[in-house]
N, C-alpha and C positions, 0 to 999 in steps of 0.2 A: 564752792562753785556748783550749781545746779547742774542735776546728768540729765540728759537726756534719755524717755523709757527705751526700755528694748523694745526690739519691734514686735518678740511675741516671747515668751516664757523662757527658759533655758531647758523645762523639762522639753519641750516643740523642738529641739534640737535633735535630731537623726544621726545615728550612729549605725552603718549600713552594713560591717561587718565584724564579724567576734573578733576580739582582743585579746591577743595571748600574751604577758609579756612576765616570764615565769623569774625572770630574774630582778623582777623588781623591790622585790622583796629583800634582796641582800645589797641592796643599794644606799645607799645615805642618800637624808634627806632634801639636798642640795642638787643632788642630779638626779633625784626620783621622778619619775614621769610624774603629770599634773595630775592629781586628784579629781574626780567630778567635782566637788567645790571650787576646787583650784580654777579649773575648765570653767566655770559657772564667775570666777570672779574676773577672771581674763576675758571671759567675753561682755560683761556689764562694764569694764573699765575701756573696752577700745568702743563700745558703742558710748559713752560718754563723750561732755561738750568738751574733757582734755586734747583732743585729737581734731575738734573744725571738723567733724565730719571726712577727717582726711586720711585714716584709717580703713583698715579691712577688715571687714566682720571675720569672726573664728573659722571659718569655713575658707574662707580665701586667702587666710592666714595661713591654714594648713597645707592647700595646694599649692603656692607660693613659697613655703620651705622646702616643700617635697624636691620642686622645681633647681632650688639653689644648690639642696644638698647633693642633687643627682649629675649637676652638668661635668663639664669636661677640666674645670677648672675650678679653684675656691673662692668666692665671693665674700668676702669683708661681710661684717656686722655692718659696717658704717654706710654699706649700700643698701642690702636686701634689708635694714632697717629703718630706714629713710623710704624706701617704697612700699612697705608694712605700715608704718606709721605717721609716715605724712615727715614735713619739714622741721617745723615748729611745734611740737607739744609743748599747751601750758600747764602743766604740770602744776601742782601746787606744793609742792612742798620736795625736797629731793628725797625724801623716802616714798613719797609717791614715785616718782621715777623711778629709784631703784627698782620696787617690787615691780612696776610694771617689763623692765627690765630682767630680773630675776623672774618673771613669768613666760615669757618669750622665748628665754634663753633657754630654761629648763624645755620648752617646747619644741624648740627647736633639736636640742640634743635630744630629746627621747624620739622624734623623728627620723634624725638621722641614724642614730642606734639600730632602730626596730628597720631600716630600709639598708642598715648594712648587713647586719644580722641574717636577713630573710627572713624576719617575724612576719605570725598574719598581723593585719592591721586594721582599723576601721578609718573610713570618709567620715569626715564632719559635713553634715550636707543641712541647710534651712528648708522649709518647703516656702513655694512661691508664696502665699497669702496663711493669714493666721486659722482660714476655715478650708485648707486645701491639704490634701495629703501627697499633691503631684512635687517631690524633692526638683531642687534648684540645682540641675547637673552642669548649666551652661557658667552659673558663676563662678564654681570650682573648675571648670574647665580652661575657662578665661586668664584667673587667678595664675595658672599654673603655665599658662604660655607665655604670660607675663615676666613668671620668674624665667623662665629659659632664655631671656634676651637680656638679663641683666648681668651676664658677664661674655665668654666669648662668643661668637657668632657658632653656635652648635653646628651646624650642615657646613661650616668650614672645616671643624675637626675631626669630622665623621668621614672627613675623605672620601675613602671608598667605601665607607658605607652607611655614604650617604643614603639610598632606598631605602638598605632596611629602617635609620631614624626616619624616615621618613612617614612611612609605612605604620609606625608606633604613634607618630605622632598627628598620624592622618583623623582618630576616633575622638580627640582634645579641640579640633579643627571642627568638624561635626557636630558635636555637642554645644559646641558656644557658638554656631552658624555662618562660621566665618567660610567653611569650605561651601553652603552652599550661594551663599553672597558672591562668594570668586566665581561659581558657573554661570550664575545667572548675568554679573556683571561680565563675564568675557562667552555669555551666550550659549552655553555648552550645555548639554543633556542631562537633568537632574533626575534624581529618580523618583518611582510615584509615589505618590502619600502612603500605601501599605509599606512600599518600599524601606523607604524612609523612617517608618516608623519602627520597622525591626530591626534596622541597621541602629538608632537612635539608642534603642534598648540593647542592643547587643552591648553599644558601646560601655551605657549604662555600668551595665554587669560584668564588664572585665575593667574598668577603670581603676581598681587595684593594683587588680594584676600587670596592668599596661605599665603602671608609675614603678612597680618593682622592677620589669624588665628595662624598663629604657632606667634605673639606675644600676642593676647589672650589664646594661648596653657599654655605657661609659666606664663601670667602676674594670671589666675588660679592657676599652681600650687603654684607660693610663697602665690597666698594667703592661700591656703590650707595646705601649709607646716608651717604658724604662727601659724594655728589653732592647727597644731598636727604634729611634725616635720619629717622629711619622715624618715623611717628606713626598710632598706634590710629585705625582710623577708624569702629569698630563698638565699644557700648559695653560697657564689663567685664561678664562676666554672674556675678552672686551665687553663693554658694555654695547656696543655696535657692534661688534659681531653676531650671524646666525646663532640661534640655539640650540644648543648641543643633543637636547629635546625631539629632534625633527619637525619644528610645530608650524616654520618657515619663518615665524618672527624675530625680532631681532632680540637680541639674550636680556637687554633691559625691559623689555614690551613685555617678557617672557617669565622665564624662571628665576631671575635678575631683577622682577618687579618687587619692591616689598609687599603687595598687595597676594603677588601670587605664592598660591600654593603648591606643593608640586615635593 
């Protein structure tokens, strides 16, 4: 079956910060992080015609496990890889499958590893066009808010603290323009283009460090929830009810919207 090219080289691939992972070295080959080759053939096969175009390029791959590994609860293979790789791969052959499979997987465990660990780590980032060197922050951004909805409702299990996920997850919002779409769409005071642009970059350059704390956010609370299991202590507020916000809207119009942010 004919592949489809890549969009631009796999050397064009961005790798945004140093990689330490000292233990790889005494690891077998089966759960050893992916090789630059490895990396280089995992991403020529999901840009391939096996996938319909229904696939996530390696960059959105990566922010999308970060996403899974880090929530409040554990997400199946059989979900977060069905929304990695589409419905249907036609695969040709089942050892095409498996490796594809076996590439993934391995991906995924060294991800998870290195973000339980506290290893540094690098973003897999594309730049927007093949003659541009301005890096694609917004699709990794995207990718990874993606995965935080694919098992519990996060801002439910964060209870009371709700803010601070909030607050972590305010600079993922920003980067992919979803926060500034919600002000302009509910009219509210956006900041000026200098503004903006160092906020954009700030975000930028701690987008590491945001994925590591908010999976130290959660990997805290289940500990905290074995010790003592979380329970609501304020009661549900309606979807017609006031918002709890003080914003005067009604809690669906409101913070209750899925549209809003907050």
């Amino acid at each position: 079956m004919p592949q489809t090219p890549l969009p631009f080289p796999p050397h064009q691939r961005k790798l945004c910060q140093p990689f330490l992972r000292t233990s790889a070295a005494m690891t077998s080959p089966a759960n050893a992080p992916l090789s630059e080759a490895e990396l280089d053939r995992l991403e020529e096969l999901l840009d391939s015609a096996i996938f319909k175009d229904e696939a996530m390029q390696l960059d959105e791959l990566q922010a999308l496990i970060c996403a899974v590994v880090s929530g409040p609860d554990l997400i199946p293979p059989s979900v977060w890889l069905t929304a990695a790789l589409g419905e249907s791969p036609a695969y040709e052959s089942e050892l095409q499958a498996s490796e594809v499979f076996s590439l993934v997987m391995r991906f995924y465990n060294d991800i998870a590893d290195t973000l339980q660990q506290g290893d540094d780590w690098e973003l897999i980032l594309y730049p927007f066009a093949d003659d541009s060197d301005e890096l694609d922050f917004a699709a990794w951004a995207d990718a990874y808010i993606y995965g935080t909805q694919l098992g519990s409702d996060w801002y439910e299990f964060a209870g009371v603290h709700t803010e601070d996920l909030s607050e972590m997850l305010q600079p993922f919002f920003l980067l992919n323009g979803m926060l500034k779409e919600d002000a302009e769409k509910h009219h509210e005071r956006w900041m000026s283009p200098a503004e903006e642009r160092l906020a954009i970059e700030r975000a930028q350059g701690n987008l590491p460090e945001l994925v590591s704390a908010i999976h130290d956010f959660w990997k805290d609370l289940r500990s905290a929830s074995e010790a003592e299991p979380y329970r609501r202590t304020e009661s549900k507020v309606g979807r017609n009810d006031a918002c709890p916000c003080g914003s005067g809207r009604k809690y669906k119009q409101c913070c209750g919207s899925p549209e809003r942010l907050h």
